[in-house]
N, C-alpha and C positions, 0 to 999 in steps of 0.2 A: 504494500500500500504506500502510496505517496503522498505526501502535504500537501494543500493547498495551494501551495509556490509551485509543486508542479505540475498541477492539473488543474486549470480552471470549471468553472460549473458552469455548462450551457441552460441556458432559458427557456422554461416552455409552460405553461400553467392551463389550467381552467377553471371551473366554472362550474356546477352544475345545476341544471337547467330545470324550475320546476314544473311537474305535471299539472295540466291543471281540466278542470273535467266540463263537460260541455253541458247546462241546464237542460232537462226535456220543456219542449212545448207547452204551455200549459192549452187545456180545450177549453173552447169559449164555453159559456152559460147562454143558451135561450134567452130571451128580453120575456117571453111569458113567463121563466120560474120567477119565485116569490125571494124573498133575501133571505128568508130561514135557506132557500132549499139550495143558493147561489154559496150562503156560508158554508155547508155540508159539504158541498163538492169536495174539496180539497180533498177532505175525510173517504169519500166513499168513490170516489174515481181514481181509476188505477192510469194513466195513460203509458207510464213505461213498463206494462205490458205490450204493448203493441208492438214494441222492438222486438223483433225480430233474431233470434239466434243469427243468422246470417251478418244482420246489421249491426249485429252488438259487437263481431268479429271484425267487421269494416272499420269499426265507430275505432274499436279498439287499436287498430292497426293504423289508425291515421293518426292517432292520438302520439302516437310509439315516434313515427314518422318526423313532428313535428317536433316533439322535446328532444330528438335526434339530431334536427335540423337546428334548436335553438340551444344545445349544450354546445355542438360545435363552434357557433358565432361566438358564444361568450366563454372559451377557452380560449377561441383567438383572440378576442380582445384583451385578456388577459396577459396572452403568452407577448402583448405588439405592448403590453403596459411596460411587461418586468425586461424588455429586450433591452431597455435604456442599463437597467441596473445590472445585467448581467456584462454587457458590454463592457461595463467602466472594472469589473472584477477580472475580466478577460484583459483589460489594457494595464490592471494593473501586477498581474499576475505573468501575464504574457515571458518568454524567455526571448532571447536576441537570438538575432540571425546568428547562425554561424556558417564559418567556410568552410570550404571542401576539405581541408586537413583538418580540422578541427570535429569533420562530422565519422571520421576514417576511426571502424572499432579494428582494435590491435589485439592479441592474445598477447599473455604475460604470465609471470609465475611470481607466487605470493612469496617474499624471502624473509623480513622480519615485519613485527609490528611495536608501534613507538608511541609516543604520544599526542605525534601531529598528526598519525593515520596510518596508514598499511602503507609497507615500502611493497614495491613490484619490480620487477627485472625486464626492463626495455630490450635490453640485448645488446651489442658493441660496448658494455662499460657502462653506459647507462640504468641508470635506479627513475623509478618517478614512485609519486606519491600519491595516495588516495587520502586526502585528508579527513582527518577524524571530524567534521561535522556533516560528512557525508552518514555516518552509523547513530551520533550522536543527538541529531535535529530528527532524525527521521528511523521508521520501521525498518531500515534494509539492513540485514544484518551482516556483521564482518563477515569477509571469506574465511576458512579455513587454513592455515596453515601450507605452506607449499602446494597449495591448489593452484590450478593454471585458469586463471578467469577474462574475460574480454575489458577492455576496456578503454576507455577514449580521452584523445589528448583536449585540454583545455587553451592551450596557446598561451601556458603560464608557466612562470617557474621560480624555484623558491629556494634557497639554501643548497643549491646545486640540486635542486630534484627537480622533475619534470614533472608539475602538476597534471593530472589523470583522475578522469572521473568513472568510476564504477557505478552510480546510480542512473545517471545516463543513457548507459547501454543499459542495463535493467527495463530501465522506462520503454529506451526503443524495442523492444524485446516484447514487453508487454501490449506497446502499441500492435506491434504485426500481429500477437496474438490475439489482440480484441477485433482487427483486421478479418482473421480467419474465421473466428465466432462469430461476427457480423455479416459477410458471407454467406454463411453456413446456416444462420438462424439459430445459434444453438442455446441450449436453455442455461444461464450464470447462476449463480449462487450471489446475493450481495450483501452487504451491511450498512442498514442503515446508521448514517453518520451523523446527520444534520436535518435540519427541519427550515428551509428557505421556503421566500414568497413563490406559491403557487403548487408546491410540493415538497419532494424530500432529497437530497443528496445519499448517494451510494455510492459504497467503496466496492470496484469490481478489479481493483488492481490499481485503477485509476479513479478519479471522483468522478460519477455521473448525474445525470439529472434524472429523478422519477416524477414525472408532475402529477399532479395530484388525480387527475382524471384517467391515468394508466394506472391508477393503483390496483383498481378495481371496476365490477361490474356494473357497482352501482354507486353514487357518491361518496365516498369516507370520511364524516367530520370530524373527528378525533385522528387528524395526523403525526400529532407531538407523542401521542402515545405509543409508537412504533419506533421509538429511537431505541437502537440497538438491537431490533430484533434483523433476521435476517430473510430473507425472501426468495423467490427465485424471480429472473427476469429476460428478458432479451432485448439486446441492442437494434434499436429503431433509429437511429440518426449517428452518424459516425463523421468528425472533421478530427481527422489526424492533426493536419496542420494547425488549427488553433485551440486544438485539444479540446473538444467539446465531444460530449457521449448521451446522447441520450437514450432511458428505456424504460421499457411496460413492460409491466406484469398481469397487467387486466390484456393481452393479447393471448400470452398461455392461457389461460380462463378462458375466453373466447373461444381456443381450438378445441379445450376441453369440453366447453360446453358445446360444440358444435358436433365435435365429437359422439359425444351422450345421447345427442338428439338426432343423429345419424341412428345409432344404434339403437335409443327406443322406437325410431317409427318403425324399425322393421318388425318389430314385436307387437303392436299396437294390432288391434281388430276392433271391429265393432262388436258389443255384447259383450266385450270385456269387462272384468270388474279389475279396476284399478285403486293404489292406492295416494295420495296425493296431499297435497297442503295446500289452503287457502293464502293465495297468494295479497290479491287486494279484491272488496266487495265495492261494487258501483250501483249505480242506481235498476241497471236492469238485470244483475247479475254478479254472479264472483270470478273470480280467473284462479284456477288450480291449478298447481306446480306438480307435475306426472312424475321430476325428475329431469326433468332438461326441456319440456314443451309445457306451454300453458292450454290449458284447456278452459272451455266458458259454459258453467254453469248457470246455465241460464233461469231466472227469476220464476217460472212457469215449469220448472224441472225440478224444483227444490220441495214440494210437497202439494202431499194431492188434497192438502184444504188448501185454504186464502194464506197470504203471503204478501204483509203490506210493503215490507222492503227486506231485500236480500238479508239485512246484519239481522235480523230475527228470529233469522235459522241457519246462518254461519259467522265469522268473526276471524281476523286477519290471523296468519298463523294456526290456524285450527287443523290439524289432521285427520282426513276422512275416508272412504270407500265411498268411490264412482262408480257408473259403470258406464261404458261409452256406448253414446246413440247414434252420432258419426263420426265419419271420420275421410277427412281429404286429406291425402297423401300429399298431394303437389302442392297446394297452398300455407300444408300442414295445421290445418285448422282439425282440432276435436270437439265437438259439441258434446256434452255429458248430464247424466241424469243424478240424482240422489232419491229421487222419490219411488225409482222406477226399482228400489232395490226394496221397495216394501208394500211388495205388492197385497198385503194381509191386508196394510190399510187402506187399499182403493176396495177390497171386497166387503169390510165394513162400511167404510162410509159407501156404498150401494146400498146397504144391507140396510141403512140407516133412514135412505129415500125412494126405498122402495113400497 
């Protein structure tokens, strides 16, 4: 892991974006009713009944659509707020050009160690020096003993020794490695380090950037409370040259979950009895968590008496048994029953008006 000095934090933040739900229609009142019978209505007219399973899947799916459309606006404007701030950490962190000898890594052999740093063996008579605040400001730890390790000239020199920087090469080393990983897509291990505007700082060798809306599927408001825990993630944005890294970990989740929901539809029938969690209750219905697909339970499927609103016979988080009445593959719509699994009580209530 490197310091701050040598890896700056790239910028990227969000936002997220709240849901928010569409009023039904109200139905007019007749000019003949009376105002006792104008008051009632509210009470005794159902009109989100009328929605439609079909349409409550539409309603829903535009709904997704749109808080989709406005988390991403307000990420960017977030990520075009913190660009000023991150820039000025990048300009002030930044390291200087260097020249072509100076960028040339050399092998060498470890021969004593002193108090200004590890001596190393240039070769023709020549010694240079790894100075001790290369080990002592930072995590890199000394070489070994007469180990032969790479390392690079700084274009300095000190008490007859040829300054030589071993963290350096480390670094470039690490870069090609995050190179390869990024690449490749491959899934890092990180640490969180830091809690900056708009998300979180990770140590993946180098410092990166997690913003707040890769963190996760769904919002995360508590991100201070992730300091030190560790994650997995992968690199979405790579600038070697000005050392910038960014990456998500709500994109693994994403393949995960796409994953999941690959794998349940192939198992999915109609007539199934499934089992599920109430995910969120709307006004003409619940949406139930199968395990990777929401399914809509629809208001008129929840029991075979009156049912003035969904929260009356479910409640967010509530774990149930379904059973599925349809089922579209391609659209990946499930429409679902709860009533239809008790059927004792449509043969009483017959029994009752008969």
């Amino acid at each position: 892991m490197f310091s701050d000095h040598d890896n700056p934090v790239s910028s990227a933040a969000t936002a997220a974006a709240q849901e928010s739900e569409t009023p039904q229609n109200a139905e007019t009142t007749p000019a003949a009713e009376t105002a006792p019978a104008a008051a009632e209505a509210p009470a005794t007219a159902a009109p989100v009944q009328a929605v439609k399973p079909e349409e409550a899947h539409a309603h829903a799916e535009a709904q997704a659509q749109t808080a989709a459309v406005d988390a991403e606006a307000a990420a960017a404007a977030e990520e075009a707020a913190s660009a000023e701030e991150m820039s000025k950490l990048i300009d002030q962190y930044g390291e200087p050009q260097e020249t072509a000898s100076q960028n040339e890594i050399i092998e060498v052999k470890v021969v004593a160690y002193t108090e200004h740093g590890v001596v190393v063996d240039l070769g023709g008579k020549t010694e240079g020096l790894i100075p001790a605040s290369e080990f002592t400001e930072t995590e890199v730890p000394r070489p070994d003993p007469n180990a032969t390790i790479e390392v690079q000239r700084t274009g300095e020199t000190k008490d007859s020794f040829v300054i030589v920087s071993y963290q350096k090469v480390l670094r470039r080393r690490t870069w090609e490695k995050l190179d390869v990983q990024f690449k490749a897509k491959e899934t890092l291990t990180a640490k969180v380090v830091d809690r900056i505007k708009g998300g979180l700082v990770v140590d993946i060798g180098v410092r990166a950037f997690l913003p707040g809306s890769q963190y996760d599927l769904r919002p995360t408001s508590n991100l201070d409370g992730l300091l030190g825990q560790q994650v997995q993630v992968r690199i979405t944005k790579l600038n070697r040259r000005r050392g910038n890294v960014v990456v998500s970990r709500r994109a693994l989740l994403e393949e995960e979950l796409h994953a999941k929901r690959a794998e349940l539809m192939e198992k999915l029938s109609e007539g199934q009895t499934v089992h599920g969690t109430v995910k969120n209750v709307t006004e003409y219905g619940a949406f139930v968590d199968l395990g990777g697909i929401d399914g809509l339970l629809h208001l008129t499927d929840m029991s075979w008496g009156r049912v003035r609103h969904p929260s009356d016979v479910v409640k967010p988080e509530q774990e149930l048994d379904v059973i599925i009445l349809k089922f579209d593959k391609s659209k990946q719509r499930v429409s679902l029953g709860l009533k239809q699994l008790h059927k004792e009580t449509r043969a009483s209530s017959a029994s009752r008006w008969a």
